[in-house]
N, C-alpha and C positions, 0 to 999 in steps of 0.2 A: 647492407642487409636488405632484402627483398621485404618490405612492409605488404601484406594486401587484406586488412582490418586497419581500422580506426573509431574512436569515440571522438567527436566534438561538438562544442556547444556554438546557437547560431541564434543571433539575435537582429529582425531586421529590424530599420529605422523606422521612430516614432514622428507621427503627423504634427506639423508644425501648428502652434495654436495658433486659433483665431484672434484680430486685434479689435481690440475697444477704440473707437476714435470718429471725433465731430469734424463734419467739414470747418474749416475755417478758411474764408477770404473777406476780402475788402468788398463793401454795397452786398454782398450773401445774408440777409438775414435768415436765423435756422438753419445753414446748410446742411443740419441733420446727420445719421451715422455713413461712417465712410468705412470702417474699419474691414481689413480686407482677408480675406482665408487664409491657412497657412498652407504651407507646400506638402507635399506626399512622402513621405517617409522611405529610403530604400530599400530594394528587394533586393534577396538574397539567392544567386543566379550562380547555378552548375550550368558548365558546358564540358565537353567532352575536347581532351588535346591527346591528339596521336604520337606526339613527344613523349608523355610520361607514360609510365610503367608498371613503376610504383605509386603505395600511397606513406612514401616515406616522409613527405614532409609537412605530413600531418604529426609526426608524433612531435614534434618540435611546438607546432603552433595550435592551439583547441581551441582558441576562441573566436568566431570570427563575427564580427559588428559591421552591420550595416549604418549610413551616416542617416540624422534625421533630417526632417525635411524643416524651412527656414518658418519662422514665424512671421504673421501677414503684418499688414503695416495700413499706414493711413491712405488715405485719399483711393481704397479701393484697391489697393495694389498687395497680390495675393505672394505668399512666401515663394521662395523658390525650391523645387522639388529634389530629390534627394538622388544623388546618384545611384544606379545600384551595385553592389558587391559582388563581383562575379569569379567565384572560383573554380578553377581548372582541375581536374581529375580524368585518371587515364581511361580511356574506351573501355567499359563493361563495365563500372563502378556501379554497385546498385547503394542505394540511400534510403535505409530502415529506421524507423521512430526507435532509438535504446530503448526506450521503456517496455512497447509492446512488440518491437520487431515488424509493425506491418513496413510493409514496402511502398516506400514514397514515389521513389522514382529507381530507372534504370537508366543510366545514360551510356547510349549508345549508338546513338548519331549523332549528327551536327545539330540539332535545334538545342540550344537554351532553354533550361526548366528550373520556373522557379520553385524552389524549396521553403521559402520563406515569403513571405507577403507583406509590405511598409506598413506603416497604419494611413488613412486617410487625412490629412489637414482636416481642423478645426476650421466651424465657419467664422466670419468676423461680424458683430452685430447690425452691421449692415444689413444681415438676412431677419435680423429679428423687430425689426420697424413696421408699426402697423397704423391703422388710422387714430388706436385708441393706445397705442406707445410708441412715442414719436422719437424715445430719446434712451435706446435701451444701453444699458450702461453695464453689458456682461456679452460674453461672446461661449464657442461652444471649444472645448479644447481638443491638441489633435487627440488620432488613437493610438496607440501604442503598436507597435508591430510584434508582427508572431515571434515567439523562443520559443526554441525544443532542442534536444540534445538529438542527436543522429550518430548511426554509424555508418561509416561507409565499408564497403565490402567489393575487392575488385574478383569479378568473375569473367574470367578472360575469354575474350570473343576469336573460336579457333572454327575451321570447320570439323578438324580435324584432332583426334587428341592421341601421345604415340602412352600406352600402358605399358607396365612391366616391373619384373624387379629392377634394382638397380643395377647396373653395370650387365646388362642383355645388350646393349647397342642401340637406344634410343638416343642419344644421342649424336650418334659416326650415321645414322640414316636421315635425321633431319637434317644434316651439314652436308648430305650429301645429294639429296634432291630438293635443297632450297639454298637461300642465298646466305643461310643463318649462317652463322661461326659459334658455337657452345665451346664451353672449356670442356676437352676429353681427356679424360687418365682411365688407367687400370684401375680403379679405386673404387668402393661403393663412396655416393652423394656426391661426385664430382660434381655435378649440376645441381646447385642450391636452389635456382630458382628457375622459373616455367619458361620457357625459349620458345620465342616463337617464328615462323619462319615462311615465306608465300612460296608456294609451289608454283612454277610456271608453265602451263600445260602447250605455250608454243603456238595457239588459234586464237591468239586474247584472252582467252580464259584461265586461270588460277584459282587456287583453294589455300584457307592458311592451316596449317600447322604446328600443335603447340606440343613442344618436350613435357611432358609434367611430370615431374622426377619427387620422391619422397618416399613411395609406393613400396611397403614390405609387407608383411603379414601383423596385423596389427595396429594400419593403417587407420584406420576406418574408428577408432576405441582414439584414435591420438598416439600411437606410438611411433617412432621416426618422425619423420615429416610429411607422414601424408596427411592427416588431418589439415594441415595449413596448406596442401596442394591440390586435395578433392574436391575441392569447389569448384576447381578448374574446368575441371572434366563434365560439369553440369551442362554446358554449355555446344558442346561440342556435338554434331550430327553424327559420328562415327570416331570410333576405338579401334585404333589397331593395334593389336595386345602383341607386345614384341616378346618372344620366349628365346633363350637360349639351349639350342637341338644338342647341343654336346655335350652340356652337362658338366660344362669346364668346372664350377664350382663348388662340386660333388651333390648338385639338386636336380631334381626330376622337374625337367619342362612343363609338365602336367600335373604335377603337385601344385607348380609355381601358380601355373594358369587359373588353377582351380582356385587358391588360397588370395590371389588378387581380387578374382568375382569377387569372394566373400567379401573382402572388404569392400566393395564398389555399395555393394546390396546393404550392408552396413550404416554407408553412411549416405545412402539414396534409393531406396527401394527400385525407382525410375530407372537407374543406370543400368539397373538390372535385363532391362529391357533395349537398349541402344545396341544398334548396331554392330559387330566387333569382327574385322579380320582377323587371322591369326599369320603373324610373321614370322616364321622360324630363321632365327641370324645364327651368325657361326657355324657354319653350315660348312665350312673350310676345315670345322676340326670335330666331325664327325663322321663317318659311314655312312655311305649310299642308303642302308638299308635301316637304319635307326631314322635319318629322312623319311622315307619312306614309310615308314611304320605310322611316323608321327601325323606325316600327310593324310594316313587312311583313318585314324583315329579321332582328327578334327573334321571332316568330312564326312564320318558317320555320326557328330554332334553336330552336325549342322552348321558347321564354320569353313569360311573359305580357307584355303591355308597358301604360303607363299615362302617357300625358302629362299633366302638371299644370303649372300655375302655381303654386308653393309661399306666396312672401307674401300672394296675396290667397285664398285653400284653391282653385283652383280645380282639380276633378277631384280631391282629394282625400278627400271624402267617400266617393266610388267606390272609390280604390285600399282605405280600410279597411276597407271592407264585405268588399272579394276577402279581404284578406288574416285579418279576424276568420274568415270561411270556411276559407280553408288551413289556419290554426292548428286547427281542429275536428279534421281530419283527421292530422295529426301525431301523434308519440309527445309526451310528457312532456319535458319541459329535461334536457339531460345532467346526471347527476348519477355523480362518478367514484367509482369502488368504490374498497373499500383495499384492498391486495395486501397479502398474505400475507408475514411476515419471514423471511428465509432460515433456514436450518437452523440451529443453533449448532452448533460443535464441540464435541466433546469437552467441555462445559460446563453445570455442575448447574444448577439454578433459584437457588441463592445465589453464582451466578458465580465461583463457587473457582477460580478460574485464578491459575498461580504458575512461579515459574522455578526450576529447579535447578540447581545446578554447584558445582566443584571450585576453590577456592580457595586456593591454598599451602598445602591439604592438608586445607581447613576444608569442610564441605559447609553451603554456602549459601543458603537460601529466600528470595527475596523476590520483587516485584510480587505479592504477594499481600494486597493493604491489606485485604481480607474476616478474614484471620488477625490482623490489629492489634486488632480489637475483640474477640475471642475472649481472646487474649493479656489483655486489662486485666482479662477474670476471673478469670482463670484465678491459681488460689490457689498458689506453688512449696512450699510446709510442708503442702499436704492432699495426701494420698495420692488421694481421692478425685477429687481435681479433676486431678490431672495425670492420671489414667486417661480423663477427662472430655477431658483434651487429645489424650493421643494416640489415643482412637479416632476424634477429627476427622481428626487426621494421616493414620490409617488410611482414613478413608472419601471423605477429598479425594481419595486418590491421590499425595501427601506422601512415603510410605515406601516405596511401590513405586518413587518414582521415584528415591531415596537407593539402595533396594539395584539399582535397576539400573545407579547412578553405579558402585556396587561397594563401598558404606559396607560397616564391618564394626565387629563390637563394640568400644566403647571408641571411635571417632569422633568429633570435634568437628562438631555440627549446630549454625550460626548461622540462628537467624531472627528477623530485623531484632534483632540485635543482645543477643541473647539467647542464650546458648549451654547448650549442653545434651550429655551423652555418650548416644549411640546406644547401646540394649541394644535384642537381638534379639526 
């Protein structure tokens, strides 16, 4: 089954803590702190592979973890850094935040973009020695790396994209001026999924070409399958709206044409606006002058028109000559910027965020897991290290927010489960 949505969740690697530890050697008196950083937490790295396709094998696996980074050690010697997670996705994949939809990235070249970010290693108390603490006995922990849930979303990178109902011969015309091979039947939806195919113009130059098959009236609302195959068509500099002139099906060619627009404008106001040949195929089991008719009718709306007979190439030589010409003249394939992420509140770059409140008389902290890992350094018998704690308190924002509960000296402060009396 042709995937091209997905939900998954992406968690990168958390920064190795920093280590507590004294030099110790032989005739060293004081060697003092040695304790060494921890390593970088890994990032989480899309790259673009022109193997896949699909994003089928996302539905299998949603979770992916990046590794953390090592925690530091003695004698100076810092953790070691964290590999990064690098997952592969097919060309045109765009990568939107689930929550709000903005657009993270678009991958659609060869550079690597990371999506996720490690947290930074903890320092080791090494950095925290000064002339008036010679012997600090607490170090700083890593950060946590970024999580967010994404979706990815494949928008397939064509120059070219063929429209129509189904079973008009967009299928017998891509197979037939490209190298593609599509499954063809008499049948509507023989082609479940988007076919893509290079055109080879013979000078070096080429254009690609994508089947996007699903497209009936209704499309554009989700009926059939064109809702799962209009994204496709975003992409594309030029539409060549394939009609069937003969009417094999008992439908009017320009009903059809007409009722396709709608759904384009539907579901992209934009597409509204692209480009669009007009192909008239089957043309082998029509009348010279029903052709003809059809030719002058799309020519006074302002459409190029091109009759062909698709399985034997007739006139299709011609139509790729016009259309390698259009494309000279075009801008470049969409390629979608990434929006900028909202503001944060009230929120540091190590995401200190915490709740406070009044509890049968106890003042409370917690949702603040960033303060868990601080807590496991944090020394209760060093003087030095509990001043190490509470100017974090102080500088999170922590103790402004106790005395504006209205703590007063001598207070029970629980945080996660850790109690402690308030002095001013």
């Amino acid at each position: 089954m042709f995937v091209d949505i997905a939900k998954i969740h992406l968690k990168a690697g958390d920064g190795g803590n920093g280590a507590v530890s004294f030099h110790r050697e032989k005739y060293v008196a004081a060697g003092g702190p040695d304790g060494g950083d921890g390593g970088r937490g890994g990032d989480i790295v899309f790259v673009a592979d022109t193997n896949l396709s699909t994003l089928a094998d996302f539905r299998y696996k949603r979770k992916y973890v990046a590794e953390n980074g090592q925690n530091g050690g003695a004698s100076r010697c810092t953790g070691k850094s964290a590999k990064n997670l690098v997952i592969s996705v097919p060309v045109g994949t765009l990568i939107k935040d689930a929550e709000t939809g903005r657009i993270i990235a678009d991958i659609s070249s060869s550079e690597p973009t990371v999506v996720a970010k490690g947290g930074n290693g903890g320092w080791g108390n090494m950095h925290f020695s000064t002339s008036t603490r010679q012997f600090p006995r607490f170090s700083k922990p890593g950060m946590s790396g970024e999580e967010l849930d994404v979706t990815l979303e494949l928008k397939l990178l064509a120059d070219v994209g063929l429209i129509g109902f189904p079973n008009v011969g967009k299928s017998t015309l891509v197979s037939v001026v490209s190298e593609a091979k599509p499954k063809i039947a008499n049948y509507h939806f023989t082609t479940l999924t988007p076919v893509l195919g290079v055109v080879n113009m013979g000078d070096g130059s080429s254009f690609v070409m994508a089947d996007i098959p699903g497209l009936i009236e209704g499309a554009g609302d989700g009926v059939g399958l064109g809702h799962e195959f209009l994204r496709h068509v975003e992409r594309c500099r030029l539409l060549l709206h394939v009609i069937d002139v003969s009417g094999s099906e008992g439908r009017d060619p320009i009903e059809d044409f007409n009722a396709i627009n709608r759904e384009l404008g539907v579901f992209s106001q934009e597409l509204t606006d692209r480009p669009q040949i007009v192909v008239g195929n089957k043309c082998d089991l029509a009348d010279e002058q029903t052709v003809e008719d059809l030719k002058k009718y799309f020519n006074s709306e302002g459409y190029e028109f091109f009759p062909i007979m698709a399985p034997i190439s007739e006139g299709t030589a011609e139509l790729i000559n016009f259309v390698a010409a259009e494309l000279a003249k075009l801008p470049a394939i969409k390629i979608f910027e990434p929006e900028p992420a909202p503001e944060q509140p009230i929120v540091d770059t190590n995401k200190r965020t915490f709740t406070a409140r009044v509890e049968n008389g106890v003042y409370v902290i917690d949702n603040a897991e960033w303060l868990l890992k601080i807590l496991e350094t944090v020394d209760p018998d060093d003087y030095e290290s509990l001043q190490y704690f509470q100017r974090t308190l102080q500088q999170s924002g922590i103790i402004k927010a106790l005395i504006d509960l209205g703590v007063q000296d001598g207070d029970i402060v629980n945080v996660y489960d850790i109690e402690f009396e308030y002095v001013s």
